[in-house]
VOGU-3710 file (C-alpha; in Angstrom, 3 decimals, decimal comma):
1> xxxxxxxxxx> -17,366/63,998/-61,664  -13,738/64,359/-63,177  -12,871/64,025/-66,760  -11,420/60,517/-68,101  -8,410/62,546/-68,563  -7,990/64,280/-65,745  -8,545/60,731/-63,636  -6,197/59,172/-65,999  -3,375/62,010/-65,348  -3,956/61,825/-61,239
11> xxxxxxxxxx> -3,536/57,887/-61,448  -0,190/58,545/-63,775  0,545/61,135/-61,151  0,156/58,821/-58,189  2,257/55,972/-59,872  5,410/58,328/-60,605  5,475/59,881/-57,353  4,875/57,158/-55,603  8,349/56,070/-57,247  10,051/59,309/-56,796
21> xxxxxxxxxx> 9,471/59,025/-52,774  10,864/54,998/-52,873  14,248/56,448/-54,201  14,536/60,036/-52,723  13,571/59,358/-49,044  15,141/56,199/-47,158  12,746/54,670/-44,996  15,258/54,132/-41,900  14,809/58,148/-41,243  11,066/58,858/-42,569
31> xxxxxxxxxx> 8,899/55,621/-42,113  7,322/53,736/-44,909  5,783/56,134/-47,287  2,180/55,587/-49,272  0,819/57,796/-51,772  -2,735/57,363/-50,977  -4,208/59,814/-53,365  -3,532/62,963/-55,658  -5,949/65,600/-56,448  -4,910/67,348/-59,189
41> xxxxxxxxxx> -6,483/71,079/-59,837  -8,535/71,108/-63,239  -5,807/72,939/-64,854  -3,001/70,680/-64,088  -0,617/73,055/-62,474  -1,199/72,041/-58,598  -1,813/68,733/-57,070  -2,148/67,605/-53,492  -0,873/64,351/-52,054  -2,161/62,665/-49,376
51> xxxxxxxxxx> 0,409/60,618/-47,948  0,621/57,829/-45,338  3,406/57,601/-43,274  3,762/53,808/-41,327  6,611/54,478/-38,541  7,328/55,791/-35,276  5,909/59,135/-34,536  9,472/60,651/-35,004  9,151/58,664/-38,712  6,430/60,283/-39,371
61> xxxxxxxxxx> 7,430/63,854/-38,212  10,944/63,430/-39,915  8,938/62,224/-43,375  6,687/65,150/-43,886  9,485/67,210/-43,167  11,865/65,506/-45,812  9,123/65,308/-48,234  8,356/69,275/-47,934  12,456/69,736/-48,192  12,226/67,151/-51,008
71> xxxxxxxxxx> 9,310/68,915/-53,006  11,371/70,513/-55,927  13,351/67,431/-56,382  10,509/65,231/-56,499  9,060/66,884/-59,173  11,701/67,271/-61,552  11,446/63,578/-61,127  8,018/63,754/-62,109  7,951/66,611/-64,861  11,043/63,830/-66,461
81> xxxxxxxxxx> 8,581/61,120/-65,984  5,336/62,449/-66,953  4,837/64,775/-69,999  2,525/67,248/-69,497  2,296/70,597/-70,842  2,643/71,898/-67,055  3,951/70,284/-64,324  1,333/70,545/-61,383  3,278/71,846/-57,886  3,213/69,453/-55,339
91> xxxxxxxxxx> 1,737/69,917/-51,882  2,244/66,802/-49,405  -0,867/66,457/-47,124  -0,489/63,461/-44,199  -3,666/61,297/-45,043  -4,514/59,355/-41,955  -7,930/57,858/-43,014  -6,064/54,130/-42,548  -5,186/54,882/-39,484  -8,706/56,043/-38,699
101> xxxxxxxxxx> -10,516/53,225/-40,640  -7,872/50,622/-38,262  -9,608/52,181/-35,379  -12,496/51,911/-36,259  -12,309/48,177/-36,853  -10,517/47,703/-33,695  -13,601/49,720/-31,520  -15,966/47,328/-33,460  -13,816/43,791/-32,886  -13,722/45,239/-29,074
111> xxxxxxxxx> -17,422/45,374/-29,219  -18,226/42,436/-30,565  -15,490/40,922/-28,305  -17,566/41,991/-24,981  -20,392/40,975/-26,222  -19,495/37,504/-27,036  -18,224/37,554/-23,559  -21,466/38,650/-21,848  -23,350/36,172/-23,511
//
């Protein structure tokens, strides 16, 4: 189970980049982009974001690829934001569980659609 802390700082972390990505990347090129989680090492000098990307396929391509390009910039924006003693290096990970969980509500709504039928 993580610290108070160290949930505290990966909710702060989540917040700022979250706002980072809304003014560095325009959504025309890379999709809308959700910061679904950050996992932050226990010494606070990496972090891993797990994104969502809502868009085209190309969106989506074109977005991790910005966000990768736009790693450095994105967290000076952070490390200006948030003061830590070290500022933890971003790594942008696509997070599809939504899209997954989406599914999986649309197999069940299928089911219980052909069943309703065969009744």
């Amino acid at each position: 189970m993580p610290s108070h802390r160290l949930e505290r700082v990966r909710e702060l972390l989540k917040r700022e980049i979250g706002e980072a990505i809304r003014r560095e990347i325009p959504v025309e090129e890379a999709g809308l982009v959700t910061v679904n989680n950050v996992d932050v090492s226990g010494d606070l000098r990496n972090a891993t974001v797990f994104i969502g990307i809502l868009g085209s396929a190309e969106q989506q391509k074109t977005g991790l690829t910005l966000l990768r390009n736009q790693r450095s910039r994105i967290q000076d924006l952070v490390a200006k934001a948030v003061i830590l003693k070290y500022t933890p290096r971003l790594r942008f990970l696509v997070d599809d569980s939504v899209q997954r969980g989406n599914r999986v509500l649309d197999i069940i709504a299928d089911l219980e659609r052909q069943g309703l039928s065969k009744a």
